[in-house]
C-alpha positions, -999 to 999 in steps of 0.1 A, spaced: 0 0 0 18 33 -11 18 59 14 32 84 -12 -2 96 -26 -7 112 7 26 133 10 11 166 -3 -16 157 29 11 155 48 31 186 36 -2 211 42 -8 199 76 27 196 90 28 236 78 -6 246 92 6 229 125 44 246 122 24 279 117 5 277 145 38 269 167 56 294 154 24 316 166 26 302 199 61 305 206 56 343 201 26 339 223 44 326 252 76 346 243 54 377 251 33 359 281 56 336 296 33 329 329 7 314 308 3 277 304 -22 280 270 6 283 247 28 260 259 -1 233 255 -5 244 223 30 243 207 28 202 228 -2 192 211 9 203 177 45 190 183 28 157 189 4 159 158 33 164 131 51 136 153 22 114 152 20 117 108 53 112 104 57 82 121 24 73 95 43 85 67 72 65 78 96 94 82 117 87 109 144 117 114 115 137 114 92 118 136 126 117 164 132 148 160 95 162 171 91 133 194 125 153 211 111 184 210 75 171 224 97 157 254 118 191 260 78 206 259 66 185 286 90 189 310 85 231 310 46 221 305 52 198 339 79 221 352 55 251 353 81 274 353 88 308 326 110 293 301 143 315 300 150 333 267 180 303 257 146 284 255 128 303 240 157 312 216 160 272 216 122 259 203 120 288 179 154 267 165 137 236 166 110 249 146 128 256 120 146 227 118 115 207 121 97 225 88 131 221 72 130 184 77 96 179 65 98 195 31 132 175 26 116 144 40 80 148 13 108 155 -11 126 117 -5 155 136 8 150 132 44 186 122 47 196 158 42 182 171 72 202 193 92 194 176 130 221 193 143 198 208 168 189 175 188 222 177 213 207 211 227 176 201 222 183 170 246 209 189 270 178 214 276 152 184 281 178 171 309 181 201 329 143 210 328 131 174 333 112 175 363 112 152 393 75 147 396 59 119 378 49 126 343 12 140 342 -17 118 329 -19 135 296 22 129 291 15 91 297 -16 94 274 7 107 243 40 84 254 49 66 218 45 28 224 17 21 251 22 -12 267 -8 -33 259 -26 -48 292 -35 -83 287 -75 -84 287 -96 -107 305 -120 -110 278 -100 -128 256 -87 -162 272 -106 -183 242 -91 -156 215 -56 -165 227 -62 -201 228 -68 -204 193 -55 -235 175 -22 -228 147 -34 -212 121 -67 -203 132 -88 -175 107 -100 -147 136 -121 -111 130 -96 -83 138 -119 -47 150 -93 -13 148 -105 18 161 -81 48 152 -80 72 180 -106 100 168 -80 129 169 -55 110 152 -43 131 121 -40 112 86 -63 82 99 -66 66 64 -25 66 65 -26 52 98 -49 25 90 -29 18 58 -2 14 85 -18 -11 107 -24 -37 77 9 -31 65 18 -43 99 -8 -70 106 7 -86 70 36 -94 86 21 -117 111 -1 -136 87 -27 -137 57 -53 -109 57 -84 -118 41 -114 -93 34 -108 -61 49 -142 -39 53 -143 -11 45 -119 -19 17 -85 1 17 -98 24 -10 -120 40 15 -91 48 39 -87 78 16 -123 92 23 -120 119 44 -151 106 60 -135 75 72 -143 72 109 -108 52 115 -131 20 119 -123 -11 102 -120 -49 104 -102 -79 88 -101 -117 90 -66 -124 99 -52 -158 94 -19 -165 117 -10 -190 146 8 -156 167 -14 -153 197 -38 -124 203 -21 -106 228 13 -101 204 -12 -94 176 -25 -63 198 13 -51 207 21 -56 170 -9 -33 160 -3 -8 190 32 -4 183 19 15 150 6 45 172 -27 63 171 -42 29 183 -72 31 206 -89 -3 204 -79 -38 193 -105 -63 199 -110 -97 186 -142 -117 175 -176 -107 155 -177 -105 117 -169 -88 84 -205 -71 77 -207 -71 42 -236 -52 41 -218 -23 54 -216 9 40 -182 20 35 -173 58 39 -167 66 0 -205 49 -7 -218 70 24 -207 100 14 -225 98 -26 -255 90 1 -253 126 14 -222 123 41 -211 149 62 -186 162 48 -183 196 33 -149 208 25 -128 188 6 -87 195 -4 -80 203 -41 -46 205 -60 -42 241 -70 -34 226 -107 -66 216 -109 -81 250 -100 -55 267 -126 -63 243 -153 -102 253 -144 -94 287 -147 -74 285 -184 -106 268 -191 -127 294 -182 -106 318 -193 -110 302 -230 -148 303 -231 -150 336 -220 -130 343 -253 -155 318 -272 -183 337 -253 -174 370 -267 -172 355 -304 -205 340 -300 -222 375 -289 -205 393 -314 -219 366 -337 -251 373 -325 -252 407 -326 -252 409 -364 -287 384 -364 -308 403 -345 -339 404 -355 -337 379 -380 -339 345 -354 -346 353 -317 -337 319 -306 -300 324 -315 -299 356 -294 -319 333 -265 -292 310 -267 -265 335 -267 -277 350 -237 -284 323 -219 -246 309 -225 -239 339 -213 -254 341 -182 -244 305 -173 -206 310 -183 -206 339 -162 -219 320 -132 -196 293 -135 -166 317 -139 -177 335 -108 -183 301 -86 -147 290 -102 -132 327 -89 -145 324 -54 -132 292 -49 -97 306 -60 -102 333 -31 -78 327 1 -80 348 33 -45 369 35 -36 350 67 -24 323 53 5 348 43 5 370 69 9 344 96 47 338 88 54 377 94 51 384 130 81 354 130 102 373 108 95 406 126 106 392 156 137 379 143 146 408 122 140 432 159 162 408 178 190 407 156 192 447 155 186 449 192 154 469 190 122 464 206 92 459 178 53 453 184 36 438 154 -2 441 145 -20 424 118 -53 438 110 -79 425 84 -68 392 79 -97 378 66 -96 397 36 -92 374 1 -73 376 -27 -69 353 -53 -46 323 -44 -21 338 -75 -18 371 -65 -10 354 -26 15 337 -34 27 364 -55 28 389 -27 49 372 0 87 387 -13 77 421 -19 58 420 21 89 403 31 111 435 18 89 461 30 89 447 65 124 441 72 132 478 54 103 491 85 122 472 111 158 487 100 151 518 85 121 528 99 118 515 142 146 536 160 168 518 189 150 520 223 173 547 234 172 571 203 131 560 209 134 576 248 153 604 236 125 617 211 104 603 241 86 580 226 74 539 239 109 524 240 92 496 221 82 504 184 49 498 160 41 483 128 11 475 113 3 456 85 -35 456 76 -56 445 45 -89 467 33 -111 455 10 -120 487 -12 -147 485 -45 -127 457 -68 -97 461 -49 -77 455 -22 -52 480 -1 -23 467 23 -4 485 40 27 485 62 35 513 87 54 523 112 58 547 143 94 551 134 117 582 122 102 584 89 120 593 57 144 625 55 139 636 26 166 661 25 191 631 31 177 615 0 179 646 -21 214 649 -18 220 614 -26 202 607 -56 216 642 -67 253 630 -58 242 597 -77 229 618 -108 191 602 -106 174 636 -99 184 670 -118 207 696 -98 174 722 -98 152 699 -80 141 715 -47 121 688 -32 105 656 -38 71 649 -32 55 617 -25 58 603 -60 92 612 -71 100 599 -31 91 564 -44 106 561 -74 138 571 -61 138 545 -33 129 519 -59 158 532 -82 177 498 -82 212 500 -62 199 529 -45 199 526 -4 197 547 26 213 526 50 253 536 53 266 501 53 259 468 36 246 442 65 228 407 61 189 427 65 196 460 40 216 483 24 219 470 -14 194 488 -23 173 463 -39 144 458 -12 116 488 -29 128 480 -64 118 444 -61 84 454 -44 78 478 -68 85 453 -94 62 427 -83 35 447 -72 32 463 -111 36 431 -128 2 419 -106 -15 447 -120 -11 467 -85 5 502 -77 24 512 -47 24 546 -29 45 557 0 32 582 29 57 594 56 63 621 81 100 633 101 95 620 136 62 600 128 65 567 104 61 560 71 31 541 53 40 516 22 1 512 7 -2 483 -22 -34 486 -39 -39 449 -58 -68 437 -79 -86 407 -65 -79 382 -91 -56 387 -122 -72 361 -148 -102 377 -157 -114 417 -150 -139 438 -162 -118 463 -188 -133 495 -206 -122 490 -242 -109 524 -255 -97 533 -297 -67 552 -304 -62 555 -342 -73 516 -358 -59 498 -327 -78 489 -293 -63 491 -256 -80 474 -228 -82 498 -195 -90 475 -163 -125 490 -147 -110 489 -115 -89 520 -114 -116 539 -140 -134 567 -121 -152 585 -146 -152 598 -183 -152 634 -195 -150 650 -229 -123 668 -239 -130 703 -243 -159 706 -223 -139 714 -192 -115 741 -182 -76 736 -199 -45 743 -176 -12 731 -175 8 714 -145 49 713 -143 46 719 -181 18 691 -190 -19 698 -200 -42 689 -176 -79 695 -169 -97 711 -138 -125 686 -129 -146 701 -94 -118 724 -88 -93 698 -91 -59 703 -113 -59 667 -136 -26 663 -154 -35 644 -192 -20 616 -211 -25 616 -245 -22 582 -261 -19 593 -298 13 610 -286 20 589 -263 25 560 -282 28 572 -316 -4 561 -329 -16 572 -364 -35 550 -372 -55 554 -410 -68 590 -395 -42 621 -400 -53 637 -372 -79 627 -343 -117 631 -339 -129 666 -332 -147 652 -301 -122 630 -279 -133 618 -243 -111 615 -212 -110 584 -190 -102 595 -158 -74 573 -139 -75 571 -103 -51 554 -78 -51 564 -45 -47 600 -44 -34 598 -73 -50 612 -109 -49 615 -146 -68 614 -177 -62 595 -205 -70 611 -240 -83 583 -263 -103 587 -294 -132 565 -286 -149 542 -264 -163 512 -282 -172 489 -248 -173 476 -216 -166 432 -214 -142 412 -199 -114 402 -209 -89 373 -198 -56 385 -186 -25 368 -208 9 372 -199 29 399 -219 63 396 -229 72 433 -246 103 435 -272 131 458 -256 126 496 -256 87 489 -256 70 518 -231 64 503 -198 23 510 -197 14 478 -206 4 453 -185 -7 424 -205 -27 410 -233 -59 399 -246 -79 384 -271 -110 399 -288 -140 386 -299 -132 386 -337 -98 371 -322 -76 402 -327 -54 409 -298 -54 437 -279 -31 451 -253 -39 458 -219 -28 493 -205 -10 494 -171 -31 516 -149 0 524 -123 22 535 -159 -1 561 -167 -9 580 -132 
């Protein structure tokens, strides 16, 4: 029986279960006293110790059986663990999660265990004298099996006797199909099996109940067939006698019957290859309207059908988004970690708050976001949190702030990192990136804007020395980076003496958006809806001019413009453009401008293809798509034009 197919299984939990230590560790870091996290980070230890051992892998499986031992003595000892400790587990946990990925990738070998000699040295001087509590002898690895009374004629059973075998998997065992597969794995080495109900197939139900039985042919005696099946782990019951009920329903039959299940896991493949799927009959959908379009009136039943395709696509593509959607938190978790290590290695003193972490985004953009977070939250801790003493000096809490919170806001979402720090000087960075030649020797200050895109010029750094956190320079051009290629923008905020604010504003899901198709000469650009805030006609509101660019004054507002004809060098069959040209209003943030195209033809959405542009191409493009007479189209980068 191969174990293999539930590795991935494996993988998920053992990280869901490392999260939460790594949560609980910070927990108790904060509130040593309290005996909560302590429990926690035991329980969990125990868990991942527990499925390894299903999975068979062993340096793992020691290795958290080690740590679960150094964890019950402080849980028995009852006293605040000291920060070597602390310091200690937090060790641990990482070289547990490092073990696991090498182990689900067969290279379990590979693990760096160099950590078990402290480990153990600390478990020695903790250990406690008392005897170990009831729940530590509940959880100790190979329970000794107590002969039972009720099975004298069981045990007397002639050589090479047939006898019905009932398992019960302890109910909060993790992986109980694994484990089961475990336990006739074992049993087979003790004799013939013979009809096993529910049949193995059904371990992998996740509505197996970790009940099953099995005729077992052997002449071992029923008290070393209990101790065989025990030694497996996870074992609550062995009992002998009764029957195989072939009328039973097994789990996977159950559940076609209406079980109780109602989540289930999914590869992500499969939700990605749904999503090019969907992706190509929304293509196919906008052929078949256009089709339409050009018989009505002549047969109503082929505009019928067209809508109704329409409407039944679009419900599908909306059920196929949503389940797509993740909460943030399955990011954000792994930050307050990194904070804490980051603070501790500069010797300052950081509190970290998440807000809004049940905000979604689509699972893509998630796992697109992590390195650019990463970057902007180290650069807080270093450049932004003071020491403790510089902190009292300014008399401020010794102990600095930052915040990183999720918003959703119309089609989009806004997080943001900030601190209570020293915020940027701006005068400093003048004179740099004048010195370095990226700003012009006239340039007075720098607003906001100009701020941010000399922090993201690459090589550019504040800090005055290279260490292992910052100073190469390349932490806000790589955000930057990532954040445009996902369709987002970035915008910084920051006061002397106050903190600074990094706000990311990120579409909810990149494969699919609702676009405003716009004309400029013969050739069609895509706009995404989600950054359009209105449309004007040029003309038909006051002109000025801003730093030397036209611009428009909409509600007392000064608009800067963007011409796309010039902008691009568009000429398209027309000499010169339409006498009436409308505006489409940009806005990111507080930021503004209005694009001049010649014409609006629609509104439809459009799938989202990746877009590969030839060298010296303007970077305003953020993509591609395909129309529905199947001509491409490019999609204009929102955060290129404001």
């Amino acid at each position: 029986m191969d174990l293999s197919q539930y590795a991935e299984l494996f993988l998920a939990e053992s990280r869901e279960h490392l999260s939460a230590c790594n949560q609980l560790l910070l927990e108790w870091e904060r509130n040593r006293g309290s005996p909560e996290p302590v429990g926690g980070l035991f329980r969990a230890v125990h868990t991942i110790k527990g499925m390894a051992a299903t999975m068979g892998y062993g340096r793992v499986a020691d290795l958290a059986h080690r740590m679960e031992s150094l964890l019950d003595h402080l849980r028995r000892g009852g006293r605040p663990p000291a920060d070597d400790i602390i310091q200690l587990l937090f060790r641990a946990i990482d070289a547990l999660e490092k073990a696991v990925g090498l182990a689900v990738a067969g290279r379990e070998g590979e693990a760096d265990l160099a950590v078990l000699a402290d480990i153990d040295r600390a478990a020695q001087h903790t250990k406690p004298g008392a005897q170990p509590s009831a729940l530590a002898r509940h959880f100790t690895e190979s329970p000794e099996p107590a002969e039972s009374p009720s099975l004298p004629a069981a045990s007397a059973a002639p050589v090479g006797s047939r006898r019905f075998v009932n398992v019960v998997i302890r109910a909060e065992a993790p992986l109980k199909g694994g484990r089961a597969m475990l336990v006739i794995r074992k049993v087979k080495t003790l004799g013939t099996v013979h009809r096993v109900q529910p049949p193995p197939a059904a371990f992998e139900s996740e509505d197996f109940d970790g009940r099953f039985v099995f005729e077992l042919e052997t002449a071992v005696a029923a008290a070393e067939i209990e101790a065989a099946l025990r030694s497996v782990g996870d074992v609550e019951r062995v009992t002998f006698g009764g029957g195989v009920d072939e009328s039973q329903v097994s789990p996977a039959e159950s559940v076609a019957g209406g079980g109780r299940g109602r989540h289930i896991r999914v590869d992500l493949r499969r939700l990605d290859t749904l999503m090019d799927l969907i992706g190509e009959l929304v293509t196919e959908r906008g052929r078949l309207n256009e089709l339409a379009a050009r018989w009505v009136g002549q047969d109503p039943q082929i505009d019928e059908v067209a809508i109704q395709i329409s409407r039944l696509s679009a419900d599908l593509q909306n059920e196929i988004i949503q389940a797509r959607m993740t909460p943030v938190w399955q990011v954000f978790d792994r930050f307050p970690r990194l904070v804490r290590d980051v603070a501790r290695q500069l010797g300052k003193e950081v509190s970290f708050r998440v807000e809004g972490k049940e905000i979604e985004l689509d699972r893509e953009i998630l796992d697109e976001l992590g390195d650019p977070l990463v970057h902007l939250l180290r650069n807080a801790v270093d450049h932004g949190i003071e020491a403790p003493a510089e902190r009292k000096r300014r008399n401020k809490n010794p102990e600095g702030e930052i915040v990183l919170a999720a918003v959703r806001e119309r089609s989009s979402v806004t997080i943001s990192i900030s601190d209570d720090g020293r915020g940027i000087d701006r005068v400093h960075i003048l004179e740099k990136a004048k010195r370095e030649g990226i700003v012009g020797p006239h340039v007075e200050s720098l607003s906001d804007d100009q701020l941010l895109r000399v922090l993201a010029r690459a090589g550019f750094s504040t800090a005055e020395a290279v260490t292992s956190v910052s100073g190469r320079g390349v932490g806000i051009d790589v955000a930057m980076t990532r954040i445009r290629a996902l369709g987002g923008s970035i915008e910084i905020r920051t006061e002397p003496g106050k903190g600074t604010a990094f706000v990311l504003r990120l579409p909810v899901t990149l494969a699919i958006v609702r676009a405003l198709i716009a004309a400029v000469g013969q050739e069609r650009y895509a706009l995404p809806l989600t950054y359009v805030a209105e449309t004007v006609e040029f003309g038909t509101v006051p002109l000025t001019t801003m730093e030397g660019r036209d611009a428009i004054v909409l509600r007392d507002r000064v608009v800067p413009l963007v011409d796309l004809r010039k902008l691009l060098g568009t000429n398209g069959a027309a000499s010169s453009p339409p006498p009436r040209r409308p505006v489409i209003v940009l806005e990111m943030g507080e930021r503004r401008a209005g694009i001049v195209v010649d014409g609006m033809l629609s509104q439809q959405e459009i799938v989202v293809k990746g877009f590969d542009a030839p060298q010296g191409t303007l970077p305003v493009f953020s993509g591609a798509t395909i129309m529905g007479d199947g001509v491409p189209a490019l999609i204009l980068d929102a955060a290129g034009l404001v």
